[in-house]
VEXTORDREN-707599 format. One record per atom (N, C-alpha, C, O): x, z, y; residue in one letter. Coordinates in steps of 0.02 Angstrom, whole numbers, plus 50000, padded with zeros to 5 digits. Each point is the difference from the previous one (the first is absolute). Layout:
% VEXTORDREN-707599
XZYA ...
This chain:
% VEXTORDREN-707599
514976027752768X 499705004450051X 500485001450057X 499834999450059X 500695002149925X 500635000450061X 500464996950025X 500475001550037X 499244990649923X 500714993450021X 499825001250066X 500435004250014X 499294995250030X 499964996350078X 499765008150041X 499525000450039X 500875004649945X 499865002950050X 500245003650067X 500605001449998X 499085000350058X 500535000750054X 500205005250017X 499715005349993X 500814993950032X 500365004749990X 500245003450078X 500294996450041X 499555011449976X 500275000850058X 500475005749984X 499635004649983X 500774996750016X 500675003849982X 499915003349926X 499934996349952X 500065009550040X 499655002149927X 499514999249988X 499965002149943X 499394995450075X 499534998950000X 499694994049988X 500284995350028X 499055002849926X 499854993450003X 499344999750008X 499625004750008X 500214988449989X 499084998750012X 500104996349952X 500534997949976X 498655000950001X 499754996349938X 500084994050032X 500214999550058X 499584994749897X 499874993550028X 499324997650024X 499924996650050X 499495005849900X 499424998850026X 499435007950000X 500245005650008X 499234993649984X 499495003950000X 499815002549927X 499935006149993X 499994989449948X 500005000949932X 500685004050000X 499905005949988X 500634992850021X 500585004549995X 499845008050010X 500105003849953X 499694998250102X 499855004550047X 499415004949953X 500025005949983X 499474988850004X 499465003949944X 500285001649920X 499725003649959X 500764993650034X 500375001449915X 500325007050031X 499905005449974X 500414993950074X 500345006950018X 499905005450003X 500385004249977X 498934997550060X 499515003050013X 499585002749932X 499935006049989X 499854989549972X 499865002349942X 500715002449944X 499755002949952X 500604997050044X 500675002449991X 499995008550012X 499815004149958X 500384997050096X 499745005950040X 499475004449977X 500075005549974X 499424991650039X 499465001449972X 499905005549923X 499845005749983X 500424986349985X 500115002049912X 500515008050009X 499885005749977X 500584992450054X 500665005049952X 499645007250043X 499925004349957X 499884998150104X 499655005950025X 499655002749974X 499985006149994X 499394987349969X 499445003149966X 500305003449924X 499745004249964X 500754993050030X 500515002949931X 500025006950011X 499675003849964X 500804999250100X 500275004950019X 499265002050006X 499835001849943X 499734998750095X 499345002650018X 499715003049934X 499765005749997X 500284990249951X 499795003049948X 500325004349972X 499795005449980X 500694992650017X 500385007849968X 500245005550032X 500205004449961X 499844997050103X 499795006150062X 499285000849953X 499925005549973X 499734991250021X 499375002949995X 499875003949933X 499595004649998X 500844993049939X 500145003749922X 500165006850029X 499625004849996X 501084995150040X 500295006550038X 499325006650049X 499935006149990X 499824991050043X 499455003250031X 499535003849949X 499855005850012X 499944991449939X 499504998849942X 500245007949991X 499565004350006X 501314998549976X 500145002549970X 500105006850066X 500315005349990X 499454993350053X 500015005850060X 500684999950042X 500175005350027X 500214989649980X 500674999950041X 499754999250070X 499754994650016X 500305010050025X 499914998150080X 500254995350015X 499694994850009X 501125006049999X 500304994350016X 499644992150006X 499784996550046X 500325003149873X 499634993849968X 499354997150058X 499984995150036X 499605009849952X 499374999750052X 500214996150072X 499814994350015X 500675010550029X 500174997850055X 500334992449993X 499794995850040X 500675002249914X 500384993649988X 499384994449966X 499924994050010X 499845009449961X 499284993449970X 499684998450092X 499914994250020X 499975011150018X 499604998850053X 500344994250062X 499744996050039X 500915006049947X 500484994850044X 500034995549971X 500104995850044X 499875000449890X 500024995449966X 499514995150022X 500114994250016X 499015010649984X 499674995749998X 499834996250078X 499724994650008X 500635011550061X 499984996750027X 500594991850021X 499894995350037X 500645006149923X 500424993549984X 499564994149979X 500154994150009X 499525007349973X 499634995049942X 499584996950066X 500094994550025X 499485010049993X 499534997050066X 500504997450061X 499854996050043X 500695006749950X 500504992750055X 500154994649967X 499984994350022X 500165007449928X 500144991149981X 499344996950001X 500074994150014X 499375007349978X 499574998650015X 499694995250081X 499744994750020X 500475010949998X 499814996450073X 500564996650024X 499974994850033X 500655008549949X 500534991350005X 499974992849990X 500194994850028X 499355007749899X 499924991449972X 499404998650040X 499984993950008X 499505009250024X 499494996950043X 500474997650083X 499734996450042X 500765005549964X 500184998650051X 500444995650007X 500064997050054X 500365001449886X 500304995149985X 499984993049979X 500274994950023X 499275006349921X 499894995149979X 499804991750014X 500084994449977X 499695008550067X 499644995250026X 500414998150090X 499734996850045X 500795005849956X 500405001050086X 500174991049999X 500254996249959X 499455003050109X 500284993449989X 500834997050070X 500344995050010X 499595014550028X 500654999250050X 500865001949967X 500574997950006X 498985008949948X 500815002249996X 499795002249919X 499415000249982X 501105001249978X 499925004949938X 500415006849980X 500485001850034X 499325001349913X 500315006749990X 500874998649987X 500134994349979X 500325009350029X 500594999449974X 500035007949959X 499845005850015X 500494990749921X 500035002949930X 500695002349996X 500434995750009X 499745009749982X 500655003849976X 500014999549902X 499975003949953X 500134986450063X 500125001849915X 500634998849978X 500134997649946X 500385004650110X 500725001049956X 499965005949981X 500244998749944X 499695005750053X 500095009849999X 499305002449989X 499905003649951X 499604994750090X 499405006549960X 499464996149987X 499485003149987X 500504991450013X 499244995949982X 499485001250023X 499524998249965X 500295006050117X 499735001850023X 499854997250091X 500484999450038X 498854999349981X 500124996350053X 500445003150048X 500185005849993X 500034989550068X 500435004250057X 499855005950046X 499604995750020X 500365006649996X 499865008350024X 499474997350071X 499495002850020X 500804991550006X 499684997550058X 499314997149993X 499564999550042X 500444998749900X 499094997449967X 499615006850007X 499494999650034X 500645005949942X 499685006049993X 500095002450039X 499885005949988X 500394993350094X 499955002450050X 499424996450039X 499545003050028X 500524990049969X 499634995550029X 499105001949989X 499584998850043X 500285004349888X 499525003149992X 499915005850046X 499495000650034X 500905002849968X 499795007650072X 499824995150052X 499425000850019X 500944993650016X 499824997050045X 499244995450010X 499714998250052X 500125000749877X 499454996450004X 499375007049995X 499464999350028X 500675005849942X 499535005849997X 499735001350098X 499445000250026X 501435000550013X 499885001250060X 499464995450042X 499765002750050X 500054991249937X 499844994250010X 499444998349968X 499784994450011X 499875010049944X 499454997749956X 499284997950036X 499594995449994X 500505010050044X 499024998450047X 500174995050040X 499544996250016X 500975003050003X 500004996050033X 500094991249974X 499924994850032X 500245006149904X 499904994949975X 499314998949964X 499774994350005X 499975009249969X 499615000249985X 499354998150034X 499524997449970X 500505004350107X 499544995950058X 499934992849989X 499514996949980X 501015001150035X 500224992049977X 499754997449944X 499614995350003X 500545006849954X 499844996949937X 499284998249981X 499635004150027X 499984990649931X 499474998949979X 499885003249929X 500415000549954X 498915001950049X 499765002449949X 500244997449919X 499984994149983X 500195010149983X 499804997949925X 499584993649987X 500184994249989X 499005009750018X 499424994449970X 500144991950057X 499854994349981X 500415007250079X 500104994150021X 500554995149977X 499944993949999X 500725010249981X 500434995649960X 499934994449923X 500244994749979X 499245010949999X 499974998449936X 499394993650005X 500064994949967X 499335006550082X 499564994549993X 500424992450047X 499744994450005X 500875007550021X 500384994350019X 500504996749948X 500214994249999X 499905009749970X 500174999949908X 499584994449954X 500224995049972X 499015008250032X 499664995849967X 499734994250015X 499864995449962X 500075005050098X 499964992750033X 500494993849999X 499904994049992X 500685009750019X 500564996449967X 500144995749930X 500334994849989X 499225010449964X 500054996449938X 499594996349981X 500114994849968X 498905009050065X 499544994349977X 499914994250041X 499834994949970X 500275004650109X 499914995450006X 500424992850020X 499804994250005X 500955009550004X 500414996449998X 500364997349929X 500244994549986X 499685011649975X 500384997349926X 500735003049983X 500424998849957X 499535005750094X 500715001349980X 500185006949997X 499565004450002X 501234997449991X 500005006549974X 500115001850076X 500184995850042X 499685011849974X 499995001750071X 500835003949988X 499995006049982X 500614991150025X 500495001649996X 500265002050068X 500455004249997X 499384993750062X 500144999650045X 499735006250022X 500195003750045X 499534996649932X 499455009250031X 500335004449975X 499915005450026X 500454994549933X 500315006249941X 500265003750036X 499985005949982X 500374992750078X 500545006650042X 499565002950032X 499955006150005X 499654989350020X 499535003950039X 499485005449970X 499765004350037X 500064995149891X 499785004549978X 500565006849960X 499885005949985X 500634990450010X 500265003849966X 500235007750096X 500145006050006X 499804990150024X 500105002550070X 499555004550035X 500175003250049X 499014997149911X 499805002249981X 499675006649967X 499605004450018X 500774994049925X 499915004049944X 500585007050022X 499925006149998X 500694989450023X 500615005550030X 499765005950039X 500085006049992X 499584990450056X 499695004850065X 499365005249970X 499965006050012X 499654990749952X 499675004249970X 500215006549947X 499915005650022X 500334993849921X 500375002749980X 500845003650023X 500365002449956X 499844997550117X 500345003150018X 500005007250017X 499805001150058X 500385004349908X 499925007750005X 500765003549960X 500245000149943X 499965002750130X 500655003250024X 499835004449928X 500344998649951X 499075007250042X 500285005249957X 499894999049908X 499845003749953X 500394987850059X 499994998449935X 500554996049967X 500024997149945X 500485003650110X 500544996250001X 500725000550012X 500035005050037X 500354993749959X 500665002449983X 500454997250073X 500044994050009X 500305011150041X 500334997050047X 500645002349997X 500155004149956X 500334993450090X 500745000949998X 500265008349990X 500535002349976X 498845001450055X 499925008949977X 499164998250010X 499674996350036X 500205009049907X 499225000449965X 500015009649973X 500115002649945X 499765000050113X 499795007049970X 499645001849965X 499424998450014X 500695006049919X 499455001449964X 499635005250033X 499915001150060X 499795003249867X 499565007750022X 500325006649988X 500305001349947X 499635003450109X 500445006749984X 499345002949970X 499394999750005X 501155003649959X 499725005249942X 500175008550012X 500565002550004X 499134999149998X 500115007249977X 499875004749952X 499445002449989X 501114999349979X 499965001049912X 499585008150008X 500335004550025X 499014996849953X 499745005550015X 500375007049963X 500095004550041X 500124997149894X 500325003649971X 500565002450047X 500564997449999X 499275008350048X 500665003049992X 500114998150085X 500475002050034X 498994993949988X 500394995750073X 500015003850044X 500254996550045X 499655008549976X 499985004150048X 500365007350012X 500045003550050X 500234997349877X 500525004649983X 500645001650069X 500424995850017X 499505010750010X 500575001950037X 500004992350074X 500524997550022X 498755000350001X 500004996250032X 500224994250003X 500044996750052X 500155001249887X 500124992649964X 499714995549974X 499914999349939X 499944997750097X 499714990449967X 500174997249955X 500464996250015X 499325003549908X 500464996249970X 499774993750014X 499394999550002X 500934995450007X 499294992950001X 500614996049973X 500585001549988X 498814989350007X 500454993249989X 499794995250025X 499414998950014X 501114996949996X 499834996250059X 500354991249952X 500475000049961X 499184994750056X 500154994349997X 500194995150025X 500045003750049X 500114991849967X 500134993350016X 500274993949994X 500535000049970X 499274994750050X 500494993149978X 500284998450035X 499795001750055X 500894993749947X 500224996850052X 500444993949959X 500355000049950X 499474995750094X 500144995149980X 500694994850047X 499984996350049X 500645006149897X 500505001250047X 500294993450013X 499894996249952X 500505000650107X 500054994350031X 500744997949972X 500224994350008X 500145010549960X 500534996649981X 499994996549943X 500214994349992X 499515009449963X 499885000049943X 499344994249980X 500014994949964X 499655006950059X 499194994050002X 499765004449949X 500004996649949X 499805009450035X 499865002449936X 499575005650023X 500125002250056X 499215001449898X 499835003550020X 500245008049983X 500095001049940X 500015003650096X 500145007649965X 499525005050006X 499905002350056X 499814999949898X 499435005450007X 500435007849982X 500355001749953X 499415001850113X 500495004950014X 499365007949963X 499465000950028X 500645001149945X 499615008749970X 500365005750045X 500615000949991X 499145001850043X 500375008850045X 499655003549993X 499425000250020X 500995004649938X 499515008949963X 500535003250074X 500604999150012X 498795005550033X 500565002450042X 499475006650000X 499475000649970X 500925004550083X 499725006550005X 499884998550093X 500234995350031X 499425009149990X 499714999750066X 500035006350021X 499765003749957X 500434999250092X 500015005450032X 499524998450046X 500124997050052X 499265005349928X 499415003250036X 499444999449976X 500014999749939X 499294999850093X 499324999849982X 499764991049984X 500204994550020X 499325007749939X 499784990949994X 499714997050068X 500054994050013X 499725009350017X 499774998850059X 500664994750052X 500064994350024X 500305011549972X 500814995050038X 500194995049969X 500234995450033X 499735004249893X 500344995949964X 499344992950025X 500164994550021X 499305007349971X 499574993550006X 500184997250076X 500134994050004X 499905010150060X 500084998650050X 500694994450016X 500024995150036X 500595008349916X 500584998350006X 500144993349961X 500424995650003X 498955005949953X 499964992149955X 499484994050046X 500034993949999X 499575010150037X 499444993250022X 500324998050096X 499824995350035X 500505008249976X 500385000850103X 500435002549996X 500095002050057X 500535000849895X 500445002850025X 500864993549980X 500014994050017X 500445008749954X 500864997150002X 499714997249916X 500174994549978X 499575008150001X 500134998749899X 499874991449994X 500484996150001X 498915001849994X 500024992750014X 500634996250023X 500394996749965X 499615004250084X 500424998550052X 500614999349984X 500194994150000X 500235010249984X 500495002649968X 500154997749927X 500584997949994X 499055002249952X 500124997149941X 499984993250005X 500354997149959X 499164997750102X 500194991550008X 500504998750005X 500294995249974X 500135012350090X 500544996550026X 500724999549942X 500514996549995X 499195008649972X 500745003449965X 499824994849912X 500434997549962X 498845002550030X 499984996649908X 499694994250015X 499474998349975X 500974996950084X 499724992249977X 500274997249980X 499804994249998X 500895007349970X 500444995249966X 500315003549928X 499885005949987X 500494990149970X 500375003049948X 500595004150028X 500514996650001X 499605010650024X 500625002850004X 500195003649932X 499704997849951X 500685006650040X 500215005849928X 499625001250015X 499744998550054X 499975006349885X 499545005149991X 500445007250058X 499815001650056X 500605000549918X 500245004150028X 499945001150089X 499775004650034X 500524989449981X 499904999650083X 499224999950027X 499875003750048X 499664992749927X 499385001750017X 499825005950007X 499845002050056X 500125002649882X 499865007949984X 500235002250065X 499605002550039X 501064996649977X 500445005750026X 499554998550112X 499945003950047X 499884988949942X 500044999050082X 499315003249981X 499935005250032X 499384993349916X 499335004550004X 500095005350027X 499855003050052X 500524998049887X 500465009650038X 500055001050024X 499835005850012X 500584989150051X 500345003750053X 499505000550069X 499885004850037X 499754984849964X 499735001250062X 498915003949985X 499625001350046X 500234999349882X 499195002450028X 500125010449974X 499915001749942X 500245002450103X 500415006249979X 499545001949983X 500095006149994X 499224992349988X 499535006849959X 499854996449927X 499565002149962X 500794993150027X 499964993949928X 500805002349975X 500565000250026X 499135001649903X 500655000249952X 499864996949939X 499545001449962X 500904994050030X 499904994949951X 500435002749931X 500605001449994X 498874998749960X 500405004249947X 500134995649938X 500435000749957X 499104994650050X 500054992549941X 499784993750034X 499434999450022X 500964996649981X 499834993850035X 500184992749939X 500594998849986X 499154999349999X 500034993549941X 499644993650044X 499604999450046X 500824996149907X 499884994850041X 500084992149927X 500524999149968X 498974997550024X 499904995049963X 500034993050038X 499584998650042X 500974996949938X 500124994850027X 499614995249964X 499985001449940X 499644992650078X 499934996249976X 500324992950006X 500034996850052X 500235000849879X 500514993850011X 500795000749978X 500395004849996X 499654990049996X 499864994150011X 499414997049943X 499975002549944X 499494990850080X 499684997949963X 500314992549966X 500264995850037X 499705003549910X 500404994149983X 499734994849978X 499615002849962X 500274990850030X 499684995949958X 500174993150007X 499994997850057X 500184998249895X 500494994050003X 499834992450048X 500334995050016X 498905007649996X 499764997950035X 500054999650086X 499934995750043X 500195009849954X 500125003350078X 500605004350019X 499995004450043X 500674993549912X 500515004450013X 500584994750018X 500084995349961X 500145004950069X 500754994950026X 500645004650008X 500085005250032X 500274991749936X 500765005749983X 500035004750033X 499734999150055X 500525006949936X 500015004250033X 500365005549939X 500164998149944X 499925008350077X 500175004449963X 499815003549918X 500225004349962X 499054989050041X 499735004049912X 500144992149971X 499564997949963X 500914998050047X 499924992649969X 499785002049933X 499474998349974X 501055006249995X 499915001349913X 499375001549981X 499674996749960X 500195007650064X 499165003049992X 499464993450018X 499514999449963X 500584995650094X 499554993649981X 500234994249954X 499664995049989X 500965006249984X 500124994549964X 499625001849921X 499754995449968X 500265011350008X 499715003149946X 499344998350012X 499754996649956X 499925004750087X 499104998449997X 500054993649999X 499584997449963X 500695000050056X 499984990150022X 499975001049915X 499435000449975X 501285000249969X 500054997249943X 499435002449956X 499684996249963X 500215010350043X 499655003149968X 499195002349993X 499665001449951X 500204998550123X 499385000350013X 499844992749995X 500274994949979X 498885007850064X 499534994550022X 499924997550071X 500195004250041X 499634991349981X 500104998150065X 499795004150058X 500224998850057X 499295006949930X 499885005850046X 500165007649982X 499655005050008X 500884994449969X 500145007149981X 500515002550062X 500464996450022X 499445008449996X 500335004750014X 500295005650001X 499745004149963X 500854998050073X 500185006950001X 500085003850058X 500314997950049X 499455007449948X 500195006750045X 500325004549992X 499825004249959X 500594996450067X 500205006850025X 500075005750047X 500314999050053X 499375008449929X 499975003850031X 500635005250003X 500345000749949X 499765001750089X 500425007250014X 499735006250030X 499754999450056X 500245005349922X 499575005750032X 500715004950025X 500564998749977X 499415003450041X 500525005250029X 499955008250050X 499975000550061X 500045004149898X 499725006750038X 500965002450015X 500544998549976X 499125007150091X 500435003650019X 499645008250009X 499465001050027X 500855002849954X 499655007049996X 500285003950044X 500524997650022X 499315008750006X 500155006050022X 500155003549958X 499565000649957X 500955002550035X 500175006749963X 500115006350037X 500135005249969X 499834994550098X 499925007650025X 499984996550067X 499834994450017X 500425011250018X 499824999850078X 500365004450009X 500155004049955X 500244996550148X 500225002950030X 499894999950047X 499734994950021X 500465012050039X 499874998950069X 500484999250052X 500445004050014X 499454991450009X 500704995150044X 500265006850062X 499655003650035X 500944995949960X 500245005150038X 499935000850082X 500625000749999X 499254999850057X 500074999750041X 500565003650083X 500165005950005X 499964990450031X 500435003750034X 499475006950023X 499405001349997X 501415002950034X 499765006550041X 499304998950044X 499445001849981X 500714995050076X 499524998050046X 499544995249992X 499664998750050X 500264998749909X 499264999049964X 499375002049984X 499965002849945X 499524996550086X 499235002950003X 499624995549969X 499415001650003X 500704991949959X 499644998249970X 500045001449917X 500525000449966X 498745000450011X 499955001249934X 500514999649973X 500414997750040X 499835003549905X 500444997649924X 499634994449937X 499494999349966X 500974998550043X 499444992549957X 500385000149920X 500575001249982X 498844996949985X 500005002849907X 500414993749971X 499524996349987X 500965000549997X 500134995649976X 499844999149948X 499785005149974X 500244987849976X 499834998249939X 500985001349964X 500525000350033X 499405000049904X 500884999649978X 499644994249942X 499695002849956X 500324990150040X 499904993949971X 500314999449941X 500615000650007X 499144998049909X 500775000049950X 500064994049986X 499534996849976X 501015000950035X 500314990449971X 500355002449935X 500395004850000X 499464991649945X 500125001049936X 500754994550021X 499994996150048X 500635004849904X 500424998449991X 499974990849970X 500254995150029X 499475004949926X 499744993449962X 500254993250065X 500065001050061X 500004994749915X 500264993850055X 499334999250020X 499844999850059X 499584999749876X 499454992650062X 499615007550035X 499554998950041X 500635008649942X 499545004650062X 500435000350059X 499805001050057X 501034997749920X 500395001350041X 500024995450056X 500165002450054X 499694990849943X 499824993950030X 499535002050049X 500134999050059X 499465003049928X 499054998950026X 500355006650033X 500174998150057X 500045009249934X 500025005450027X 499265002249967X 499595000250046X 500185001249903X 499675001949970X 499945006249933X 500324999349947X 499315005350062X 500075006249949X 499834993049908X 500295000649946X 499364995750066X 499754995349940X 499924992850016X 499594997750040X 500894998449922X 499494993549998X 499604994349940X 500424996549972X 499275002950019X 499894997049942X 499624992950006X 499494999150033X 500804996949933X 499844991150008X 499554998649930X 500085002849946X 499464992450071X 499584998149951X 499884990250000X 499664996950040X 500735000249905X 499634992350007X 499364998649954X 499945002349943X 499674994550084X 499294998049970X 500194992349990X 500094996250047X 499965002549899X 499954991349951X 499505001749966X 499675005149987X 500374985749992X 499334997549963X 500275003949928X 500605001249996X 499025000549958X 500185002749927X 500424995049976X 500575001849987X 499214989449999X 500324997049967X 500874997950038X 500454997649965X 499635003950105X 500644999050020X 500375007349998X 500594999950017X 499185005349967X 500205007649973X 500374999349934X 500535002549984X 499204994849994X 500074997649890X 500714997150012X 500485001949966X 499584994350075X 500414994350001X 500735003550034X 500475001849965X 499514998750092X 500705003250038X 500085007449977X 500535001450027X 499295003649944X 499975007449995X 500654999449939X 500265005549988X 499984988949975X 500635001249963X 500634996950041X 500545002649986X 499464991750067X 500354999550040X 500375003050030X 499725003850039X 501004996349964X 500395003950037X 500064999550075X 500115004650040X 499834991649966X 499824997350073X 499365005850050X 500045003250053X 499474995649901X 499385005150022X 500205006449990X 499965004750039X 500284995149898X 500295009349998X 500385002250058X 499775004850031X 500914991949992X 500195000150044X 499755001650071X 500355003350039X 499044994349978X 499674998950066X 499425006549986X 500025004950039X 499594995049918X 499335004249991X 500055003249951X 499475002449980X 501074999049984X 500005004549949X 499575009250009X 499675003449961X 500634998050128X 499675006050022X 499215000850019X 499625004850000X 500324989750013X 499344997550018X 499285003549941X 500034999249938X 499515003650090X 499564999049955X 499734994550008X 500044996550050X 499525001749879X 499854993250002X 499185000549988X 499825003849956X 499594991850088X 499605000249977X 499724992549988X 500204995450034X 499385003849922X 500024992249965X 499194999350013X 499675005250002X 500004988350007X 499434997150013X 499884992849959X 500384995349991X 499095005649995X 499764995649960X 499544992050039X 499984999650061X 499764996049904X 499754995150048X 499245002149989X 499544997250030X 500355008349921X 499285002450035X 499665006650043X 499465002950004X 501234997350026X 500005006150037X 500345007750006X 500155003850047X 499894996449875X 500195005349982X 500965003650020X 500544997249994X 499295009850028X 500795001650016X 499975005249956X 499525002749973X 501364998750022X 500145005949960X 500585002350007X 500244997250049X 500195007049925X 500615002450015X 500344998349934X 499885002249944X 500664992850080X 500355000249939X 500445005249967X 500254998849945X 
């Protein structure tokens, strides 16, 4: 699958189109994994869960319309970040905002469905052959048709604010939560960000300030990439002054691994174990979730001659621990998902102890099934 492929700095392309569709279904498989088990979690009333199943599934509907857009490309193809996250390049999933911008207008152009397909069949009954040649064009298609922004995952993908009713209005306080994805360019990986914050004022402002005012605006500019936890909190803090961020968590997804689609890189050990041990489509994931909390608040001092307000700061806690101390995080906690039968196998290894010993581990079966080891 990866003798002949090209290569543009860290990055590679498949060799053909069958390549491109194994990939894609790849993808596919290991999300609908994760999808399902967000969804055990939900079952059991976890908000969170809820919000992260909902970003999932719109992941699922991009790879989706990737592989309609790809597959069948006969100018250029996707480039794959499969040294480090097994995830396409950040510029494929941009290229989608660009084709959303562009849709009616492609869409003018384009010929109908029922006309492709009866050029399809004509193809086969009366010439005899397979209508292979039509395939982009339908698959070109099918893209345009099925293309819809609020079902799909972009380089930032805002979720839905919430406002937690218990209590929200107490002493003129908002409690609410806020979501989003971003899908960061260094990294090629996606991060789904959770913000429990308080609001100083009426829902009325808060909707205004959420649908025309800095908040949007402001969280693209500041949560489109992987920074610490800590430094994010603190700039929320500093630049939207009626937003106080009191828990902010953040779930990485990746790296995705599979022996199929992984070329050296930093988990060699971890694909050389599925190569020996697994089956030819097994994979692994790993997630990291990572919160940073508020533990109090203060009010920033100001000079003499100063007439503007006094602004409430957040006081942020970084736990001592190396991997919270790393991230600048109050918590972090890592989770790998293997096949059960390559779990059996490396879990007495010192090697694995070494690497994932901290790790929780959750294990999957080849008929679907997940669990916590």
């Amino acid at each position: 699958m990866l003798e002949s492929l090209a290569r543009s700095g860290d990055f590679v392309r498949l060799e053909s189109s069958d390549a491109y569709d194994a990939y894609f279904k790849h993808l596919n498989r290991s999300f609908a994994f994760l999808v399902a088990w967000y969804q055990k979690l939900v079952e059991g009333g976890n908000t969170e869960a809820k919000i992260v199943k909902g970003f999932l599934e719109k992941l699922l509907a991009t790879v989706r319309m990737l592989r309609f857009k790809y597959i069948c490309a006969q100018d250029h193809q996707l480039a794959l970040d499969l040294n480090d996250s097994g995830f396409p390049h950040w510029c494929g999933i941009s290229e989608l905002e660009a084709d959303l911008a562009l849709q009616a207008e492609r869409n003018a152009k384009l010929p109908g469905r029922r006309i492709v397909q009866e050029m399809m069949l004509e193809e086969m009954l009366r010439r005899g052959q397979d209508p292979v040649s039509l395939l982009p064009q339908m698959a070109e298609v099918q893209f345009a048709e099925e293309l819809d922004g609020s079902k799909m995952i972009f380089t930032f993908t805002p979720g839905d604010l919430a406002i937690v009713q218990n209590g929200s209005e107490k002493n003129g306080t908002l409690n609410c939560l806020f979501s989003w994805l971003c899908y960061d360019k260094s990294y090629n990986k996606p991060y789904i960000y959770v913000m429990a914050f308080d609001f100083c004022g009426t829902e009325e402002e808060l909707r205004l300030d959420f649908d025309q005012g800095d908040f949007i605006p402001a969280i693209r500019r500041l949560g489109d990439r992987a920074v610490p936890l800590a430094v994010l909190a603190t700039d929320i803090d500093e630049v939207l002054p009626r937003v106080f961020p009191k828990i902010l968590k953040r779930i990485c997804l990746g790296p995705i691994l599979c022996p199929k689609f992984s070329v050296p890189g930093d988990h060699d050990e971890l694909v050389s174990w599925l190569l020996e041990f697994g089956e030819p489509d097994d994979f692994s994931l790993i997630l990291e979730t990572g919160a940073i909390l508020s533990r109090g608040q203060f009010e920033e001092k100001r000079g003499w001659f100063s007439f503007s307000p006094k602004k409430v700061r957040q006081i942020f806690a970084i736990s001592e621990d190396e991997l919270s101390a790393e991230n600048q995080a109050t918590q972090v906690k890592q989770v790998i998902i293997l096949p059960h039968h390559v779990l059996q196998q490396v879990t007495s290894l010192p090697e694995f102890a070494s690497q994932f010993g901290s790790f929780n581990k959750v294990a999957y079966n080849l008929q679907g099934g997940l669990y916590v080891v």
